[in-house]
N, C-alpha and C positions, 0 to 999 in steps of 0.2 A: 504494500500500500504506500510506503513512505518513497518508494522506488517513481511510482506515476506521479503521486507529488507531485515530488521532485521533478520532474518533465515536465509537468504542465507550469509549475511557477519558475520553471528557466525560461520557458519560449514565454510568459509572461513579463517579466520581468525584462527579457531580453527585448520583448517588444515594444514595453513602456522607455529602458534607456534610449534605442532608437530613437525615438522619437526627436529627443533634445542630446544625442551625444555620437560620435565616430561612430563606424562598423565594428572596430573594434569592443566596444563595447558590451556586446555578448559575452567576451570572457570574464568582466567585470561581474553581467550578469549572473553566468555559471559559478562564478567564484563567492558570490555573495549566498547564490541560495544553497551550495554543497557545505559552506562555513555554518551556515544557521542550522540544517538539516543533515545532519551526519551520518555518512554512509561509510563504507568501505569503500577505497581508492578509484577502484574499477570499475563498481555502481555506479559511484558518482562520475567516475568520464562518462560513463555510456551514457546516461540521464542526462549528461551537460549535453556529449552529441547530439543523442535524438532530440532533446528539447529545440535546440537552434537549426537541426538538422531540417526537422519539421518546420519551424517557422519560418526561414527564408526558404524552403522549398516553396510552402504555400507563398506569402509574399510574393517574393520574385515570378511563379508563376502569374496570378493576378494579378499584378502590371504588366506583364507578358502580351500574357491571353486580353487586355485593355486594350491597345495599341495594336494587334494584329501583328505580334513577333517582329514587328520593323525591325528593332534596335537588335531583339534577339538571333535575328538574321545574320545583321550587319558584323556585329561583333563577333559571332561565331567564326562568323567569315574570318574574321581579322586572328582572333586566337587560336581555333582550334583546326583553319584551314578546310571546314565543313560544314555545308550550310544546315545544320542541325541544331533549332535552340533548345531543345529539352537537355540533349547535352551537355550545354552552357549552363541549364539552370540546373541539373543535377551536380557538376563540376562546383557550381557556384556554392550549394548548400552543403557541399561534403568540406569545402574551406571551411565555412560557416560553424558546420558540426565541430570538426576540427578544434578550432577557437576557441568554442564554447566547451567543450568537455577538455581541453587543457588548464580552461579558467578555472571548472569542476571540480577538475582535479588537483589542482593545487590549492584549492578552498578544505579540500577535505587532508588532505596532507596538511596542511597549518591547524587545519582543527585538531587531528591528531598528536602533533609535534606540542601544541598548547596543552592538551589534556595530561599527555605523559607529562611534560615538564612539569605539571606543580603537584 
């Protein structure tokens, strides 16, 4: 239980910084909510993954699918040398995951490192 939480208040959380802060800041998000909600190292990456994983998938799909793939075209074009944007938005949200379950995971490692310490 504590595991979906956790997924759902990362791609929350990660939604709400977006709003007002960098891309980066999903890993702030993932790091904030695996610090508050303590899991084991490994939970907490994957929870940070799928949380942001999830959220810029949808996201970026739904500006996507808004605009009729123009940009996701274009830039395919340019990056992956294929005119495929699901490509791009999958590619996009596994950085995404990424980021966010490094943040996760490093939230639950300092939670850890603080508990033994005292």
């Amino acid at each position: 239980m504590k595991f979906i939480v956790s997924i759902f208040l990362t791609a929350l959380v990660g939604f709400a910084f977006g709003l007002y802060l960098p891309w980066w800041c999903v890993a702030i998000a993932g790091f904030t909510v695996s610090f508050s909600l303590y899991q084991k190292p490994m939970a907490a990456f994957i929870a940070g993954f799928i949380g942001i994983f999830l959220l810029w998938g949808m996201l970026t799909l739904i500006r996507s699918i808004s605009n009729d793939h123009i940009l996701a075209h274009r830039v395919s074009m340019l990056i992956l040398k294929k005119d495929n944007p699901y490509l791009l938005i999958l590619i996009s949200s596994i950085i995404g995951g990424f980021t966010g379950g490094m943040g996760a995971l490093c939230g639950s490692l300092l939670r850890r490192l603080r508990t033994t310490a005292q």
